[in-house]
N, C-alpha and C positions, 0 to 999 in steps of 0.2 A: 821480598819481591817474589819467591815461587811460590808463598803461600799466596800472594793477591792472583797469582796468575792461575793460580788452581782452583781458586774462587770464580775467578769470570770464566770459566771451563764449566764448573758445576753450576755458573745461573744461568751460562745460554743451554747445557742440557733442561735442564728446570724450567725454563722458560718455552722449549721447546715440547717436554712433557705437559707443562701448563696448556700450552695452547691447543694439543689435542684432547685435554681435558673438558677446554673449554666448548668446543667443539661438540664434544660427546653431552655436555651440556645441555647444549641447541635440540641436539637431537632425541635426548630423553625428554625432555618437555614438550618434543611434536609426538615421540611415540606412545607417552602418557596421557593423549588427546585422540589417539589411532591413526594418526599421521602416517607412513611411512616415508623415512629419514634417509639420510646417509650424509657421512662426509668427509672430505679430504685434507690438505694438509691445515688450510687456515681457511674453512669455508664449512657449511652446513649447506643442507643442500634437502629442502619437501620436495619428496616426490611424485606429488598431486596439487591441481590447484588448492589454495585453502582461503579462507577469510583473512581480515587485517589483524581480527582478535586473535586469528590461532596463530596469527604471525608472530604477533607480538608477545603471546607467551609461551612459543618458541625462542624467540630474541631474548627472553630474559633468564634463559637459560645457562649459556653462556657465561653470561657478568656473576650471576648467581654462585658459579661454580668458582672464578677468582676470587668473592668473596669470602664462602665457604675457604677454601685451602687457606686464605692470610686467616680467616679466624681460625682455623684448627692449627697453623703454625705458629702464632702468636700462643696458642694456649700451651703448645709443648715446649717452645723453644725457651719459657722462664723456667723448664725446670731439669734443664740441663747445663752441664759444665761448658763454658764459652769455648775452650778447646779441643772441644768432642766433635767427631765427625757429625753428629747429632747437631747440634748447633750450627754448624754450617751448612748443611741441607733445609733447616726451618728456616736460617734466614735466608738464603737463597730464592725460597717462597714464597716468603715475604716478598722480597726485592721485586721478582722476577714477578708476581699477578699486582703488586702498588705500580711497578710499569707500564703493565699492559693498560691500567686502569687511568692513569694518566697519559699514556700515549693516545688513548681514546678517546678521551676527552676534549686533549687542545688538539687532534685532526677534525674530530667534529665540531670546535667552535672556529677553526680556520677555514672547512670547508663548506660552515652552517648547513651543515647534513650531517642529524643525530646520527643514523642508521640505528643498526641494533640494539640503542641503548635509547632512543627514541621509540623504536616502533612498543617496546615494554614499558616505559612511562607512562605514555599514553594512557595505559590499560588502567593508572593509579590516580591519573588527570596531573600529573605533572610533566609540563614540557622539556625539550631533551637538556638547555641552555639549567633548567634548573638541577636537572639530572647532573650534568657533567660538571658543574659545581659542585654537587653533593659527593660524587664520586671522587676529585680532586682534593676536596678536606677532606674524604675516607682515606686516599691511599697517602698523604701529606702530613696525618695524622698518625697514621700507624706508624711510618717510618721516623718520622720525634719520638714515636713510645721506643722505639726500639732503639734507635740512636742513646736516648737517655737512658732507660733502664738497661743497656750494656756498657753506657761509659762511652760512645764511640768519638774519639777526639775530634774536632770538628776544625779540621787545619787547612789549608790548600794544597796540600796532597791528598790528603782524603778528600776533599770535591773534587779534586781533578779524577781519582780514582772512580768514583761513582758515578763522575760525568762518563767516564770511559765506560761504565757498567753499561749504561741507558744507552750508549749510540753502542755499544755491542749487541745485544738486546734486539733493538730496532733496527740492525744493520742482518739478523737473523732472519727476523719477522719479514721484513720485505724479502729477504733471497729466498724464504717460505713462500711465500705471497708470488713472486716471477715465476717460481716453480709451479706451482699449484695454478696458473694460471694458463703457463703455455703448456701443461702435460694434464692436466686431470680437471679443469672446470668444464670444458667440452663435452666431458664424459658423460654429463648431469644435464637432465632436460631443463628448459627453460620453461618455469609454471606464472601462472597469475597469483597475485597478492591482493586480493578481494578486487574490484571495477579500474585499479590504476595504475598499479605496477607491478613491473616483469621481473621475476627474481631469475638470477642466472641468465643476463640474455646474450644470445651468441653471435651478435651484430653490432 
């Protein structure tokens, strides 16, 4: 039991470092465009009007960077001992960006609004319904690789535990989300997204 507890400590940190990651993401793909960026807790934020294309390959910056981390954590974590701090940190990264990647996925097929995982598909001629499929066999996928190639007993304790992971997880994400909402989105002008939409609007 303190080792599981030490574990959901170390994926909501990871999880919380993933998502400024992700973040910083957004904003190297507007300032590898000459964009000027910035952003806060779980938000990106141009700080000039731009087109739908610069938007959109800003938005793929983001998704780009969870995938990066699961694939650099997948390539380290087979070659370490399962009871290394080591081990528990890759899988944590795992966990913590196949969440976010699945959290994203079934809000935008509940809310049918891709957002940021739509407005970057687009740029490839895929719409976002086939995106957040693809992203759900990614992150759905990875987690059988890694379930299997560790052994991971697959009990009703262990679901209950990982259920418990995900609504910790998403129970973070959003108290990030209220924060960043009621103290630092104001802070950000509200620009254009080419002729239709108002990114950051404060009305």
């Amino acid at each position: 039991m303190k080792y599981r507890i030490k574990f959901l400590f170390l994926l909501i940190i990871i999880g919380i470092v993933s998502t400024s990651l992700h973040e910083l993401g957004h904003c190297i793909f507007y300032w590898i465009q000459g964009i000027p960026a910035s952003m806060s807790l779980v938000m990106e934020f141009p700080l000039i009007d731009i087109t739908t294309k610069q938007y959109g390959i800003g938005s793929a910056g983001g998704p780009l960077v969870n995938i990066l981390l699961i694939t650099a954590a997948w390539y380290f974590v087979r070659k370490v001992d399962k009871k290394s701090i080591k081990w528990n940190i890759y899988s944590a990264i795992i966990i913590a960006n196949s969440f976010y990647l699945i959290f994203r996925s079934i809000l935008g097929l509940a809310k049918n609004d891709g957002g940021e995982i739509e407005s970057s598909m687009i740029l490839i001629g895929l719409n976002f319904y086939v995106a957040a499929v693809l992203f759900l066999i990614l992150a759905f996928t990875i987690l059988a690789l890694w379930i299997h190639k560790f052994k991971i007993k697959i009990s009703f304790g262990n679901i209950g535990y990982y259920m418990l992971l995900f609504i910790s997880y998403l129970i973070v994400i959003l108290v990030m989300e209220a924060i960043d909402t009621k103290y630092f989105w104001g802070k950000y002008p509200s620009v254009e997204i080419g002729d239709d939409r108002i990114h950051n609007p404060h009305n």
